[in-house]
C-alpha positions, 0 to 999 in steps of 0.5 A: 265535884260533879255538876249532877246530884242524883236524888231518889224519889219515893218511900224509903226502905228498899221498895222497887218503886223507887225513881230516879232523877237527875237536879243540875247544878244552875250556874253550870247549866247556864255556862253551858248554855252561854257557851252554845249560844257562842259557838252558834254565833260563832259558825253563823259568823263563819257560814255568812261569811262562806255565803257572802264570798262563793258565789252561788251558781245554779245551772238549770240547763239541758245542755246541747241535747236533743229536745232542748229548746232553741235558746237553751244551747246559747244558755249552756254556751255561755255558762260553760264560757263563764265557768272556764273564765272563772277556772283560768282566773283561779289557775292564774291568780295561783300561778301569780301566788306561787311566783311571788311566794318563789320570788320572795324565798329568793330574794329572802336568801339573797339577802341571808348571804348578802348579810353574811358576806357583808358581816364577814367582811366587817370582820376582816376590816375591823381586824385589819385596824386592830392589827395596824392599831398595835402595829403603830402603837409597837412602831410609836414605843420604838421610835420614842426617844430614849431618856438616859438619866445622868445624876 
């Protein structure tokens, strides 16, 4: 069922006068309309969020040009400087990441074949008893006297 009627307007009987309009339905108009007021609330979340962890940065430099003043070259020094600092830190702290995404997988895998190996051997052990178990049962019948009745 459709959340639109369309209704006609205007003296019936075919004259061209006719105009047409759309009535919605209020329950789905308000759903709607609680649905946008979410997902705006949702991305305004987002975008503070985005606002409050990149830092905003605003260069308003001439550089080491000609006919930039005299304090605008140790201005451009230094926002150069913050900004390789701030690369190297990124670059670092990727570097440190990917080691230890690395050292995990390894130790990861160490640990699977550590578990297989230990798994196996349990394997053999227990086999090991079941054998020795039948071999002193089979052992125990053997040296069982043997009772001979006489009547």
């Amino acid at each position: 069922m459709s959340n639109n009627q369309i209704v006609t307007y205007g003296a019936g009987g075919g004259q061209a006068n006719m105009s047409l309009a759309i009535r919605r339905d209020p329950e789905a108009e308000a759903e709607a309309q609680a649905k946008r007021i979410e997902d705006a609330n949702v991305l305004e979340g987002k975008l503070r969020k985005i606002n409050e962890t990149v830092p905003t940065r605003i260069y308003n430099v001439s550089g080491s040009t000609a006919g930039a003043g005299s304090g605008d070259f140790h201005q451009y020094r230094m926002i150069r400087k913050t900004e390789q600092m701030r690369q190297k830190r990124i670059e670092e702290e990727y570097q440190k990441n990917k080691e230890e995404e690395e050292y995990d997988e390894k130790k990861r895998e160490r640990q699977e074949t550590a578990d297989e190996r230990t798994a196996k051997r349990r394997a053999m052990r227990v086999k090991k008893k079941q054998k020795k178990a039948a071999k002193d049962s089979n052992d125990s019948e053997k040296d069982a006297p043997v009772q001979i009745d006489l009547d």
